[in-house]
C-alpha positions, 0 to 999 in steps of 0.5 A, a space after each residue: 414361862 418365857 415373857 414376850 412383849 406385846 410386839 410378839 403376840 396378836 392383839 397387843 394395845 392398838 396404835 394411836 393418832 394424835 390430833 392438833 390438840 393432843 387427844 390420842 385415840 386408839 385406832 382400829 386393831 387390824 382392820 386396813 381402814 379406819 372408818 373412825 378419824 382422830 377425834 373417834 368421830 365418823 369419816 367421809 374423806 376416803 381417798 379413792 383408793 380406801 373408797 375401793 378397798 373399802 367396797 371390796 370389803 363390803 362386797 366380801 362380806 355380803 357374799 359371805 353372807 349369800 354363800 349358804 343362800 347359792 341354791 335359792 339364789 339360783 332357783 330366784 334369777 330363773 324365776 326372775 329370767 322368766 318373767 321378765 322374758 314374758 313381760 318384755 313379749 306382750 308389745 311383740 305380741 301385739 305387733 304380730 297380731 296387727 300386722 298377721 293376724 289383724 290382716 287374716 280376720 279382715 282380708 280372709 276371715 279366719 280368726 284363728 291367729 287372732 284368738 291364738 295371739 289373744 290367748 298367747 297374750 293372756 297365758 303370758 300375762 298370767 304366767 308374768 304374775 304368778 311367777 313376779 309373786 313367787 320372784 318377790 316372796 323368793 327375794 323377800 326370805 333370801 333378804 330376811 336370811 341375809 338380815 338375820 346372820 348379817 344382825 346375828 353377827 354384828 352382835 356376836 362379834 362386838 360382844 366378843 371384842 376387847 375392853 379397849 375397843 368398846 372404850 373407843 367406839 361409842 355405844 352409839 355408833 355401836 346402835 347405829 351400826 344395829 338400826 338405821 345401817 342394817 335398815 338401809 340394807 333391808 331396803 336396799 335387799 327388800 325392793 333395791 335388788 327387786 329393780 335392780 335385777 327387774 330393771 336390768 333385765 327388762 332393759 336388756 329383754 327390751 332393747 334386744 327385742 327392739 333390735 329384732 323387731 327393727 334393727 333401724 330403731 336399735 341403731 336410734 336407741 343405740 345413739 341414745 346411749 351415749 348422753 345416758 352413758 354420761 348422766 350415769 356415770 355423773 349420777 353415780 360419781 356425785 352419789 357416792 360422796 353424798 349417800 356416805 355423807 348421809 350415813 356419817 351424819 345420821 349416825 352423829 344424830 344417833 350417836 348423840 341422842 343416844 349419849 344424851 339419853 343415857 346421860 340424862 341425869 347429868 345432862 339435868 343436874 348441869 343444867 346441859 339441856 341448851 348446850 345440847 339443843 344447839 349441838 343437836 340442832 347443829 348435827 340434824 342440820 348437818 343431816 338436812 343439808 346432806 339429804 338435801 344435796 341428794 335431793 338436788 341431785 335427783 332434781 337433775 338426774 331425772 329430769 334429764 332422763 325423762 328428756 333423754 327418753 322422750 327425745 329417743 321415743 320421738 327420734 324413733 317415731 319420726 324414722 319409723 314413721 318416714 319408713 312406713 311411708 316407703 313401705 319398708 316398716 309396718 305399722 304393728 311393728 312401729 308400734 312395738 318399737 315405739 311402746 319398747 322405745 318407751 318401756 326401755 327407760 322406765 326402768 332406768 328411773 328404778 335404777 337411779 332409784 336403786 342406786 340412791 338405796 345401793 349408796 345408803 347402803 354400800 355406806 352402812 355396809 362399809 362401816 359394819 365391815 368395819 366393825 367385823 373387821 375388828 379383832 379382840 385386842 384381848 386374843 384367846 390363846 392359840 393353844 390355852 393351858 387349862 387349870 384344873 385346880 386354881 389356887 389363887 397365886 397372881 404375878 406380875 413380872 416386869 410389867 410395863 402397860 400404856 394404853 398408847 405410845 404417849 402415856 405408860 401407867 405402869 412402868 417396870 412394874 413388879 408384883 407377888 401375891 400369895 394365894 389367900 392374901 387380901 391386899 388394898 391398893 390405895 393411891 390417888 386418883 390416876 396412880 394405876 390402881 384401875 389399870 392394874 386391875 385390869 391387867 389382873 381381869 384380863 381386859 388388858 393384855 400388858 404391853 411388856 412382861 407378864 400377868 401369871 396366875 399360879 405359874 400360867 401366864 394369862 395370855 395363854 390360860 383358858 378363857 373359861 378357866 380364867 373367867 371362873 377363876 377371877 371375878 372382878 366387881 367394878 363400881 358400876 355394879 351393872 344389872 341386866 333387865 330380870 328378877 333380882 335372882 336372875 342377876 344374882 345367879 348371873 355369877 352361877 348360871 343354873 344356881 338354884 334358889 337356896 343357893 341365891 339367898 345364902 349368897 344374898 346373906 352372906 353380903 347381907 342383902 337378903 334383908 332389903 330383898 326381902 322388903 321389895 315387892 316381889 322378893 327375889 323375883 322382883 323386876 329390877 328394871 332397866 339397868 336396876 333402875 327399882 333399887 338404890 346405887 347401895 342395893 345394886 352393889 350389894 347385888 354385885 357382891 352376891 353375884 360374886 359370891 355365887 361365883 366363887 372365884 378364887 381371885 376377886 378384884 374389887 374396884 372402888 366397889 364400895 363407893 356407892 354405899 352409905 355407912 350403915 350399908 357399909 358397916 353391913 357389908 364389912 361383915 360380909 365382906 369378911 365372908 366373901 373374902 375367906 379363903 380367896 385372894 382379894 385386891 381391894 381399890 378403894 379410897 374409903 380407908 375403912 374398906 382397907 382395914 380388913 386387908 392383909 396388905 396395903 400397897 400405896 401406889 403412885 404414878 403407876 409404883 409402888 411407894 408403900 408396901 405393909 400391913 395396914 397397922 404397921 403403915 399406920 404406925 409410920 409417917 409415909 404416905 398411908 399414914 397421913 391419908 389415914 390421918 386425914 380419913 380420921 381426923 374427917 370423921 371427928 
């Protein structure tokens, strides 16, 4: 098997920007533009250039997301056509009725044309309804289509990504990306592109039946133009910055809540509650200016509008008004032209409306692509070698791991462990012990050498394969919302129930389990906040042992248990141990007697490597961490 570094293969260990002050975050794998700057914190500087790339990113993506939607789009925009089209006829209507048909009733009394431009009016009017509410539920379940792949997606993706990227970009953002960003394009799907299209349309149905009407008016409207040309393109210059803004600082609210909430207990027990009330209040206040800014903008874009059209709707009444004097424009026509010089701009209004929603929007749109931009660093194998029949042997060959450029935890490493043998890894705190274990697990990819499980290197064996054949139990010991059993059976789905309780004994916790309200269908709450930090690593090693994997990696997995509880596990740690190949972290050096081997790390080597008696019997490193573990316990 030939060892490639991690130049060589995709999704190696991501590059990294150093800051001022020496903090080094890793940046996005392979997406071109990184929305997150230095500190991991959200950017609002894009050149214009990234401002570009990164709209027609967003619009990839959203046309990704209405590609399989083509036929309901199509079917929406004649409906929409229509309808607007039959809207935009009524002021033609009454036009033609006061310069025709008034003049018949009067002059030869024949209400014909009356009645018939009456009942034209009336079936037009009734048609603009009927198809305006099919136009609106069309648009309603094209916008939930699109909701629902873009949040299945999201979802789907950052639940595929490495390790490495959820280290970097905080659940928070992670949050915010599935609630305020994707509410933003909700509304913007749910009434934005209803006055986007209406509006577009109406205006265009309008000035172009103006132009019919009286092509003198057009020309009025046409000079119009000009200064709402220019007020446009100011509104949409300034609107831009700010509506990211607006989307960077709100996501910093979220962020923080977030990590504030979910910290709470040190946030209590550190007494951080006013620290945090002043960072809080410092990031919402951010939030208010930038809003703030929008609403000054709005505080000028529609004045000037409204004055834009008022003045365009004297210019035309004035002109018109001069011509029916000459006798060259009628009066039921200059009626119609001013209720369409009227009616143009009332849309415009919308249209600043929908682009105030388009930018909050466009900005949620960006970040998500984004996050859907991201590729596992961690990459499933092109062609993945499958194991049929795994024995438990792992390798470590001339392994050299950084997780950035600056700071290499494990240099040429070296590593042989037989199938079956349990090994302890001890060592202080930042030694590499972790890391190694994460190469063992996979989260990590080396960043030169290779990681082999018996004889196939990691890289290219089968994901499943490898996940049934490695298990690792960290010191968290997480448990999802559900029974005890369902978390136990988590390790084997479809488990039955004598198979969950003979895992639960052989790690001894079927006892507590028993005592809980429920037994084993007791609701372990949110995050297994109804039993101890001891009772959720107890449920860990249960989950493990219904695994049955033939490589267990144990990191600091014992940290959370008291000495009965312990002594407890001890024993059923030798059961769970049996027969398989076992790494060990640990500091309490009682966990470490029952292994085969120690191996001593420091600064990502080994610097010890024995039985646990024969170490002991030494005057090296293990030897004095052992004395002072005994000498505590006096």
């Amino acid at each position: 098997m030939s060892q490639q570094t991690d130049q060589n293969r995709p999704g190696g260990p991501a590059p990294v920007t150093d800051d001022a002050a020496g903090a080094q975050t890793a940046a996005p794998v392979t997406a071109s533009i990184t929305t997150l700057g230095v500190r991991g914190e959200e950017r609002d500087d894009f050149t214009k250039a990234e401002s570009k790339r990164l709209r027609r990113r967003s619009l990839a993506l959203l046309g990704s997301l209405a590609a399989p939607l083509k036929l309901r789009l199509v079917l929406l925009g004649i409906v929409v056509v229509v309808s607007t089209a039959g809207t935009v006829a009524g002021p033609a209507l009454i036009a033609w009725g006061i310069d025709n048909a008034l003049p018949a009733v009067m002059d030869q009394n024949d209400w014909v044309p009356a009645f018939a431009v009456v009942g034209t009016y009336i079936v037009v009017a009734v048609l603009g309804a009927v198809l305006t509410a099919w136009y609106t539920v069309l648009a309603a379940r094209i916008s939930q289509a699109i909701l629902f792949d873009l949040r299945k997606r999201v979802f789907l993706h950052t639940q595929r990504l490495s390790l490495e990227f959820h280290e970097t970009y905080t659940s928070g953002r992670i949050i915010s990306r599935q609630t305020s960003d994707l509410d933003s394009i909700r509304e913007l799907l749910d009434s934005g592109l209803n006055q986007l299209i209406q509006g577009v349309l109406y205006m265009v149905f309008t000035g172009v039946a103006l132009v019919v009407l009286d092509p003198t008016s057009g020309l009025v409207l046409a000079v119009s133009l000009v200064p709402l040309w220019f007020l446009i393109r100011w509104f949409q210059k300034n609107s831009q910055t700010l509506f990211r803004s607006t989307r960077t600082t709100s996501a910093r609210v979220i962020v923080h809540f977030v990590e504030t909430m979910t910290g709470i207990r040190a946030v209590q027990a550190f007494r951080k509650e006013s620290r945090n009330r002043d960072e809080y209040g410092g990031y919402v206040e951010s939030y208010r200016v930038a809003n703030t800014k929008v609403f000054n903008l709005f505080g000028t874009f529609d004045p000037v509008l409204v004055l834009i059209g008022n003045l365009t709707l004297a210019a035309v009444v004035i002109v018109g008004g001069f011509r029916i004097v000459g006798g060259t424009l009628e009066v039921g026509a200059l009626l119609a032209v001013a209720l369409y010089a009227k009616r143009f701009f009332d849309p415009a209004q919308e249209l600043a409306m929908f682009y105030n929603g388009y930018q909050s929007a466009s900005a949620a749109m960006e970040k998500i692509s984004g996050v859907l931009e991201e590729r596992p660093s961690v990459p499933d194998p092109a062609k993945p070698t499958k194991l049929a029949d795994a024995h438990g042997k792992m390798d470590f060959d001339d392994v050299v791991f950084a997780y950035n450029a600056g700071k290499v935890v494990l240099p040429a490493f070296d590593l042989h462990i037989p199938a079956g043998q349990t090994i302890a890894l001890v060592g202080s705190t930042g030694a590499g012990k972790s890391t190694l274990a994460k190469l063992m697990a996979r989260f990590y990819d080396p960043t030169q050498g290779t990681v082999r499980l018996d004889g196939v290197d990691l890289r290219d064996l089968d994901t499943q394969d490898m996940r049934r054949a490695i298990v690792m139990v960290t010191q968290e010991a997480y448990l999802f919302s559900g029974t005890v059993a369902d978390n136990i059976a988590l390790g084997k789905p479809g488990a039955s129930r004598a198979e969950i309780e003979a895992s639960a004994k052989a790690v001894g916790a079927h006892e507590f389990i028993m005592a809980l309200p429920d037994g084993y269908d007791t609701d372990v709450n949110k995050r297994g906040g109804r039993v101890s930090a001891g009772q959720r690593q107890l449920l860990s090693f249960a989950r493990a042992f219904i695994a049955d994997p033939k490589v267990l990696i144990l990191d600091e997995a014992t940290a959370s248990l008291d000495i009965p509880s312990e002594r407890l596990v001890q024993e059923g740690l030798e059961t769970l141990l049996a027969d398989r190949t076992a790494v060990i972290i640990a500091h309490r050096l009682s966990t470490v007697a029952i292994a085969h081997r120690v191996l001593v790390m420091e600064h990502g080597t080994i610097v010890e490597d024995g039985t646990p008696a024969d170490l002991i019997a030494g005057t090296g490193r293990f030897a004095q961490l052992h004395a002072a573990w005994r000498d505590s316990l006096v």
